[in-house]
C-alpha positions in Angstrom: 53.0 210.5 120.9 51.0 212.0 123.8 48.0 209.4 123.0 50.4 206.2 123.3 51.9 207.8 126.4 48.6 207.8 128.0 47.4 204.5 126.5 50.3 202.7 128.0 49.6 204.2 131.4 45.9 203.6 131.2 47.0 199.9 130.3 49.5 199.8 133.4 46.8 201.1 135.6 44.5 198.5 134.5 46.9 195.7 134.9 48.2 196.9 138.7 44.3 197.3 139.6 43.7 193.8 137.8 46.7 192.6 140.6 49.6 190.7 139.9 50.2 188.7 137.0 52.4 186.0 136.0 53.3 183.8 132.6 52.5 179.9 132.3 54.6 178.6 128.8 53.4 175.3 127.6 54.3 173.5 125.0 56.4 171.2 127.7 55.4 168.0 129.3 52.0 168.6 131.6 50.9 165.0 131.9 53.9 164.3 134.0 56.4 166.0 136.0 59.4 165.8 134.1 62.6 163.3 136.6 65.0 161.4 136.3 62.9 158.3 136.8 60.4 158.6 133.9 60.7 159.2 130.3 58.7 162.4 129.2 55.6 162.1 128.3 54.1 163.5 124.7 53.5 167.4 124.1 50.6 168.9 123.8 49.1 169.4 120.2 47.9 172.9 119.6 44.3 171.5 119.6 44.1 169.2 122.3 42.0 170.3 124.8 43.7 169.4 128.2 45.6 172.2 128.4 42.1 173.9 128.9 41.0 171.4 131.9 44.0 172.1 133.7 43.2 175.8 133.7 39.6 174.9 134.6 41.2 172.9 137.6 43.3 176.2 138.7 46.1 176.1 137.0 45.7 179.7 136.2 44.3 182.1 138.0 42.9 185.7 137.3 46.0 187.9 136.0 47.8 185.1 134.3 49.3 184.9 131.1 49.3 182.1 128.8 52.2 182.0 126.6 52.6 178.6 123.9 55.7 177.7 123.0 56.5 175.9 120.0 59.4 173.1 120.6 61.3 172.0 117.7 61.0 168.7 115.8 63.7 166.5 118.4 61.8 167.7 121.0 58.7 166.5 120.2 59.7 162.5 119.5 57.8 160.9 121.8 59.6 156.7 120.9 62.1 157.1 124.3 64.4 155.5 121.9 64.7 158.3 119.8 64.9 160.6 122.3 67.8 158.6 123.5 69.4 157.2 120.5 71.1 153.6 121.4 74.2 154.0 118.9 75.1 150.9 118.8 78.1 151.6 116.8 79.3 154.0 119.4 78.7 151.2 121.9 80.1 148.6 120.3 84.0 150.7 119.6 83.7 152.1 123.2 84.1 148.1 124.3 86.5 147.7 122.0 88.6 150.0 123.6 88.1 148.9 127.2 89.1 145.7 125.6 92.3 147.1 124.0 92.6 148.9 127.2 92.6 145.9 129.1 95.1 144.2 127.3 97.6 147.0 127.2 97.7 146.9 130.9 98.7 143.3 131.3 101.6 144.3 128.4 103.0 147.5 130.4 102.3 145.3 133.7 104.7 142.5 131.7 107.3 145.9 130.8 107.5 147.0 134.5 108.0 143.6 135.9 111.3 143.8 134.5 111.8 147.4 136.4 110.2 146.6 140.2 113.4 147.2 142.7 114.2 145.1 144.8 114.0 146.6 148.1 111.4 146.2 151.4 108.4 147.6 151.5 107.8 151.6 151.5 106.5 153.0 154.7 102.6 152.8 154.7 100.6 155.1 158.0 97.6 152.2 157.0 99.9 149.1 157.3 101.4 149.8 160.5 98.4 150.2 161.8 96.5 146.8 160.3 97.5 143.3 160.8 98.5 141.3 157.7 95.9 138.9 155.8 96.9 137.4 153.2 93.8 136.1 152.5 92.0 139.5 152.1 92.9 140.0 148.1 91.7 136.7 147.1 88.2 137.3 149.6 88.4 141.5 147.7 88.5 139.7 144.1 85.4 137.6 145.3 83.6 140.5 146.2 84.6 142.5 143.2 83.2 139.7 140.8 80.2 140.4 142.8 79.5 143.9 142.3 80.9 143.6 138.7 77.9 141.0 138.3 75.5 142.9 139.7 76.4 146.0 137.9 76.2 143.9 134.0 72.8 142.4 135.3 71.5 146.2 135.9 72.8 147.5 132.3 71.2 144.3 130.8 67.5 145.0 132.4 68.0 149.2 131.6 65.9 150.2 129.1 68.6 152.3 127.3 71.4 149.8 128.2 73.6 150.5 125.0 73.9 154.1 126.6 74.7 152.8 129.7 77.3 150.2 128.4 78.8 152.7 126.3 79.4 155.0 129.2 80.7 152.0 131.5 83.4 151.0 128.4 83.8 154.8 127.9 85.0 155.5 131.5 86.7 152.4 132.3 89.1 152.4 128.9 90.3 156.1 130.1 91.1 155.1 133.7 92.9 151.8 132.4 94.8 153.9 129.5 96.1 156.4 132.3 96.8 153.5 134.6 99.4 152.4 131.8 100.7 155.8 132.4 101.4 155.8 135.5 102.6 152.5 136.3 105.3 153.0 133.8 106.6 156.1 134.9 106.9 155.4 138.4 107.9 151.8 139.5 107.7 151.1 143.7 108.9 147.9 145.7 106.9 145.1 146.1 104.0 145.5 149.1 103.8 142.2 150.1 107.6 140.8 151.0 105.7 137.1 150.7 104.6 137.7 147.7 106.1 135.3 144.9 107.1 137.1 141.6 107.6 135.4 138.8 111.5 135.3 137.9 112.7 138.5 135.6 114.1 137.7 132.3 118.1 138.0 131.4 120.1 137.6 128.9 118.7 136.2 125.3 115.1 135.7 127.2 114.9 139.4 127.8 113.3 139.8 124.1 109.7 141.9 123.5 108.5 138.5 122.0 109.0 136.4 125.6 106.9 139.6 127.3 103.9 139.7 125.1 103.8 136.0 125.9 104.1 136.3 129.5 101.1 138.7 129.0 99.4 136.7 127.2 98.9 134.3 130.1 98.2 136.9 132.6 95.1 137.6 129.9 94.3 134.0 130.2 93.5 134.6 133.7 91.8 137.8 133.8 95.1 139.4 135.5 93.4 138.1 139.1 95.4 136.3 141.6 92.4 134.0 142.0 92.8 132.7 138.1 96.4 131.3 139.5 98.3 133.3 136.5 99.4 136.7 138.2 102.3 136.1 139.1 103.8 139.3 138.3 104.5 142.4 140.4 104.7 146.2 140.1 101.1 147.1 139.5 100.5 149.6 142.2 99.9 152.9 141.0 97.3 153.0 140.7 95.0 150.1 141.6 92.7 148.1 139.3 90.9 146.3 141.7 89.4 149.4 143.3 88.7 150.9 139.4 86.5 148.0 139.1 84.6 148.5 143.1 83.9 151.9 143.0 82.7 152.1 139.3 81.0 149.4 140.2 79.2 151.1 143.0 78.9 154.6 141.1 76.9 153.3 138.3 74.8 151.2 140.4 73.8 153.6 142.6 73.4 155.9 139.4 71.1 154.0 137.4 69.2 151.6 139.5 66.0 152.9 141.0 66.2 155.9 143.8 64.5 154.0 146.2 66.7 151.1 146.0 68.4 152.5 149.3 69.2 149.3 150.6 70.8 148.5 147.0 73.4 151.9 147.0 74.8 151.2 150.6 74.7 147.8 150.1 77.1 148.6 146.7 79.5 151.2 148.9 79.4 148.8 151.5 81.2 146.1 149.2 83.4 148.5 147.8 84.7 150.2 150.9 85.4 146.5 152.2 87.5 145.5 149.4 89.3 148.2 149.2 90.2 147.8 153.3 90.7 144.2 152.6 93.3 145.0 150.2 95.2 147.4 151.9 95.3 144.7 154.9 96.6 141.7 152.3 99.5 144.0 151.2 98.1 144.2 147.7 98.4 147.9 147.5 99.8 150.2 149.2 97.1 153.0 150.6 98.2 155.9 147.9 97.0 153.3 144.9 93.8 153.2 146.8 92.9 156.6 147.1 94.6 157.8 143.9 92.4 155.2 142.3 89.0 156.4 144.2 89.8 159.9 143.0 90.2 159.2 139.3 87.0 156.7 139.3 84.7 159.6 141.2 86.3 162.9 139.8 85.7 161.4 135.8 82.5 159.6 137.2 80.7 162.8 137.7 82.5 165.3 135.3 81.0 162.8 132.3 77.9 162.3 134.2 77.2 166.0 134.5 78.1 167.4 130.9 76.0 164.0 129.6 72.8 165.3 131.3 73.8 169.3 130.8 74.6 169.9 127.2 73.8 173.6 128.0 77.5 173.5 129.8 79.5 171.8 126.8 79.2 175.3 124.9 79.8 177.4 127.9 83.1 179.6 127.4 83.7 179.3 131.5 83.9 175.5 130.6 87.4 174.8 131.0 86.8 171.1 131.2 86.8 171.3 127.6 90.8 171.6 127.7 90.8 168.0 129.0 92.7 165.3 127.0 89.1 163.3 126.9 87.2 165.7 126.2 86.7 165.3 121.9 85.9 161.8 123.1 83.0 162.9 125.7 81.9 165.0 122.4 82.2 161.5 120.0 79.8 159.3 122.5 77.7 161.9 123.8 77.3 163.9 121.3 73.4 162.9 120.7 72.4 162.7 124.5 70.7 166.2 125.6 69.1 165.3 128.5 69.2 162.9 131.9 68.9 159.4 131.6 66.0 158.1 133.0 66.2 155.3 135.4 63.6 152.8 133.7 64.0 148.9 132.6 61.9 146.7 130.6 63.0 143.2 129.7 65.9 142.1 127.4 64.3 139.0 126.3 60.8 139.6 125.9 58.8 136.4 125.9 55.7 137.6 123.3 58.5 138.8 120.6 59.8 135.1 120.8 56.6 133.6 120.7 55.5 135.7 117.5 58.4 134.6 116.5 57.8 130.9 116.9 54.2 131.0 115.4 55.2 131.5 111.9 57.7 128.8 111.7 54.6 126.5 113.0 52.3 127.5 110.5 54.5 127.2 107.8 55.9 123.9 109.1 52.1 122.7 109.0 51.6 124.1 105.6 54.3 122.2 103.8 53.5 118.8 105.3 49.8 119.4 104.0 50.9 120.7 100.4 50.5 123.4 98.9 46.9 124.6 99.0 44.4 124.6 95.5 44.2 127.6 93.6 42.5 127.9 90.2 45.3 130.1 89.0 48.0 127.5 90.0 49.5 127.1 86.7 49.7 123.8 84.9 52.7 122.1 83.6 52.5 120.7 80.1 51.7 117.0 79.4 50.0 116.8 83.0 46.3 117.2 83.3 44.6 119.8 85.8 43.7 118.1 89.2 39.9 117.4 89.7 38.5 118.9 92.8 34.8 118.2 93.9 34.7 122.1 94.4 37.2 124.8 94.0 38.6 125.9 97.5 37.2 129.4 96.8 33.7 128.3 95.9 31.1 126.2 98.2 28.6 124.2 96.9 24.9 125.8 95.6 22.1 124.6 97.0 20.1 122.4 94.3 16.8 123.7 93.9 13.8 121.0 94.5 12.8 119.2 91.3 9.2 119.5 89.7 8.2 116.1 88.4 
């Protein structure tokens, strides 16, 4: 016991005289610094030999410690694709959803119709303060399009753009379902006393069948007042129009390139002015607004931050798991362990249609010329055997000079 006493103070002594010391672990991702703009680039095998240059270079120093760590299996994929599965499946019921999400809106929208009091305006701090424009929601819906446009045209050129969709259809069919929610519990005058509603139904008309077809033609028309189809009123709490900008402008500034400065504020910019412009056109009352700019950011970041930190999904101290969405989160995101990277390639790319094409050309030149000889072709019976000069797989011997 005495001897490895003194043998671990003799080793202590060594290692303070020696100066301080500190660990390197690799086994991670040394060719490039690991961000969110880049995929991660392969791991180092236990033989390759660059580890060793960058300890030549100074990586380590006198006193360090090299400890390898062996990363499992799922860590080592280097296909970006399987490091971020696409899930197409996933994808594909998440739009289904928005869609269904959608289209129950329009069909509570069609229930509260019925419901809207008829009495002025409430008292709004915002619109006492602005001048009405009528014009502004039609000019807001313009600009909406716009950033809706842009926002598709990014997901289409991401390279992981089913993850991106699915997260897009994900968030958007939970803020329309709770907009169901709350435009049926609480029904509020009409903003705009110039606005024209469409008349309420009475009597025999006042059947479920007459409002799924009045919804049906706010469908038609996307439910905008540019279509020419909403015509129907008490959809204020809380507002669709801005779910649509400031999504819009969270996942544009989220997954198009950091440097796109110009891009982000331009995105903000848009939203911020369309949701002004509707306050000033009486399309909303202020309260739908912000409500609606909560809910969009608050669920916005909550997914975006357990997506990229799976490490907090487990926590006990999580109490975000309580949340009603939360198995859902689980469902889609249950695969992604790590940050989304922000890179694109092309959704179309022009050499897979072109490898494509070049088959169907040679084949196309192959039939018109027949099919080519073979000596194993077999024969059918009663017909004799083609005469060829030469088979196709044989060329022609020289003939050797005659002796006369």
């Amino acid at each position: 016991m005495a001897d490895a006493e003194e043998g671990r103070a003799t080793g202590a002594a060594a290692a303070d005289a020696a100066g301080p010391s500190r660990r390197l672990c690799t086994g991670g991702y040394v060719n490039e610094e690991y961000s969110s703009d880049s995929d991660e680039s392969p791991l180092i095998d236990a033989g390759n030999t660059s580890l060793d240059d960058d300890l030549d270079d100074g990586l380590a120093r006198d006193g360090d410690e090299i400890v390898r760590i062996r990363m499992p299996e799922e860590e080592r994929r280097g296909d970006p694709h399987q490091r971020y599965p696409k899930e197409r499946g996933k994808t594909i019921m998440a739009v289904a959803m928005l869609i269904c999400a959608g289209v129950s809106n329009v069909i509570v929208l069609s229930v509260v119709h019925e419901k809207v009091p008829d009495q002025p305006p409430l008292p709004d701090f915002i619109f006492s303060l602005t001048p009405y424009y009528p014009y502004g929601l039609n000019i807001t819906e313009y600009i909406m399009l716009s950033s809706f446009g842009a926002m598709a045209l990014l997901i289409l050129f991401h390279r992981h753009r089913w993850i991106v969709l699915r997260r897009l259809a994900t968030i958007g069919s939970l803020l329309y379902f709770f907009r169901c929610v709350t435009m049926y519990v609480t029904q509020v005058p009409v903003a705009d006393p110039n606005w024209k509603c469409s008349p309420k139904l009475h009597g025999e008309n006042a059947t479920f069948a007459n409002v799924l077809l009045r919804a049906l033609s706010v469908v038609t028309g996307l439910g905008l007042n540019i279509g020419g189809k909403h015509t129907l009123c008490g959809d204020y709490i809380y507002s669709g129009h801005t779910i649509v900008l400031v999504t819009s402008a969270l996942f544009i500034s989220q997954y198009s390139p950091r440097h796109w400065y110009i891009v982000h504020y331009l995105s903000w910019l848009m939203a911020l002015t369309g949701m002004f412009l509707l306050i000033m056109s009486r399309g909303h009352y202020t309260i739908d607004v912000i409500i609606s700019y909560v809910m969009c950011t608050r669920l916005f970041y909550m997914y975006h931050t357990f997506a990229a930190m799976p490490g907090l999904r487990i926590s006990h101290h999580n109490h975000h798991r309580k949340e009603i969405w939360w198995r859902l989160f689980e469902f889609m995101e249950g695969r992604s362990l790590r940050p989304l990277p922000r890179r694109y390639d092309n959704p179309f790319p022009l050499r897979a249609f072109i490898a494509l094409l070049r088959p169907s050309a040679a084949s196309a030149d192959h039939r018109d010329d027949g099919p080519p000889p073979s000596a194993s072709t077999p024969l059918l019976p009663g017909h004799p055997p083609p005469e060829y000069d030469t088979l196709p797989h044989q060329q022609p011997q020289p003939q050797a000079p005659s002796i006369s």
